[in-house]
N, C-alpha and C positions, 0 to 999 in steps of 0.2 A: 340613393344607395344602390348599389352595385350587387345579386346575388348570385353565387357560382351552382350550378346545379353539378352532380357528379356525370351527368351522360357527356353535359358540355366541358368540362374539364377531360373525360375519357376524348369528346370528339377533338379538342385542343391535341394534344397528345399526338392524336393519332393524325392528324394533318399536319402538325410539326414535324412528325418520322415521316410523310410523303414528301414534304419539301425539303428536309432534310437528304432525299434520297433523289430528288431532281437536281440535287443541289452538286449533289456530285456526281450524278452523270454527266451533266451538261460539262464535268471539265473533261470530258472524255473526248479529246481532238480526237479529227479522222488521222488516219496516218500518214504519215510525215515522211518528206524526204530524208535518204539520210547525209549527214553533215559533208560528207565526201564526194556528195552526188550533186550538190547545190554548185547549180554554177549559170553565170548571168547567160539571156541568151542560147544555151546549150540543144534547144528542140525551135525547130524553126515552124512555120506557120502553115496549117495545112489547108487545104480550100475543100473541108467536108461542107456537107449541107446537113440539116438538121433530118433525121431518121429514127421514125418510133417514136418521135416526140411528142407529148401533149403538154400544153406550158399554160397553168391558168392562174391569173391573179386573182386571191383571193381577195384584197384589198389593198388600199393604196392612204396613204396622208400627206396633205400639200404642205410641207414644212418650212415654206413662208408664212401661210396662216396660224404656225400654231407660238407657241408664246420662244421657242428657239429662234423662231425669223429667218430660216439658212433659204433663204433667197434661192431660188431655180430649180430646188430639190423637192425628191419627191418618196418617202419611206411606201416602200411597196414590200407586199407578203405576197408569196406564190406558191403554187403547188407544180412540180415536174413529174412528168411521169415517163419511166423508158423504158421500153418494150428490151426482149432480148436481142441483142445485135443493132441496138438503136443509141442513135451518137448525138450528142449533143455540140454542136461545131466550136471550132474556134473564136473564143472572144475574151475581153483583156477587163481589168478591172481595176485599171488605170485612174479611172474616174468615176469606180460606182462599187463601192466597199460589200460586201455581202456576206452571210452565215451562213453556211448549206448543211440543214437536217438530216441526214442516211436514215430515213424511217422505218425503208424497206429495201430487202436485196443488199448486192453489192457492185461497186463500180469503178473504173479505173481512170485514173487520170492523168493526159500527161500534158507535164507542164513547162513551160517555155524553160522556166530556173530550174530542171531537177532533170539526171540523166535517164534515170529510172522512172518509170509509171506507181503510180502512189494509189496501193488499192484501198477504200473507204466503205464499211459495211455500214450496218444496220445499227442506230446507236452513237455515230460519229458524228461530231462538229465540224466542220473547214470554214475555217475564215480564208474570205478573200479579199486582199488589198491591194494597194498599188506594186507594180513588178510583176503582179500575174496576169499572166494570159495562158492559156488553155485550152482545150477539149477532154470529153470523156467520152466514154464507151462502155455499156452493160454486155461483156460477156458472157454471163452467167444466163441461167436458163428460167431466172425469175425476174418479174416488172421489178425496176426503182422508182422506190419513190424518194422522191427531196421536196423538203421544204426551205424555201430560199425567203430570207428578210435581204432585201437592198437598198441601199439609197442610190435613186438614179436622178442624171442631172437633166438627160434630154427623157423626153415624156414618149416622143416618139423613136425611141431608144429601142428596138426590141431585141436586142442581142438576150441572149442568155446569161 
């Protein structure tokens, strides 16, 4: 038999309104291009090098091995970190889908589809899928930080 104590019902409670409140930040997209600005192709390719960057993974899953089987992949979590005036270079997402967390600061992005630079604070979501390619740029005068989930297919892939 099953008995409920009142603290454990109070701590129920009170972890149902914290996920309840992760639940809807997380639909909190970073910002968006807007609908008249979206155009294929529209920003051409730049040949920055990475600057201010610190790029660590935090871990990684071979997901061949796990019970999905996706053959050649590889689910990796990472932490970014960008100093002010530090750029993250050009790379595409053609082939390695990603989520990037805005944990800290704010940062700008410009993107191959969009004619405008798409600014993403502290709090925001960006998925990246195939059609993107990009770079960013912190010029604000505090560190970013991103947390990036991607699935990448080459291992020795180290694009951003």
């Amino acid at each position: 038999m099953f008995k409920f104590r009142k603290t454990s019902v109070r701590h129920g409670i009170a972890f149902a309104g914290i996920i309840v409140s992760l639940a809807s930040a997380s639909t909190a997209f970073a910002g968006e291009c807007p609908a008249d600005k979206m155009k294929p192709n529209v920003r051409e390719k730049v040949d920055y090098r990475p600057v201010g960057v610190t790029d660590v993974t935090l871990g990684s899953i071979n997901l061949e091995k796990q019970p999905a089987a996706i053959k050649d992949r590889e689910l990796r979590f990472r932490k970014l970190t960008i100093e002010p005036g530090g750029i993250v270079p050009w790379h595409s997402h053609d082939d390695r889908p990603a989520l990037i967390f805005v944990q800290q600061g704010e940062i700008v992005e410009y993107a191959s589809n969009c004619a405008d630079p798409i600014v993403h604070k502290a709090g925001d979501i960006r998925p990246e899928v195939s059609g993107t390619s990009h770079w960013w740029k912190n010029l604000g005068k505090e560190t970013v930080i991103l947390y990036v989930g991607d699935v990448r297919k080459d291992p020795h892939d180290h694009n951003m």
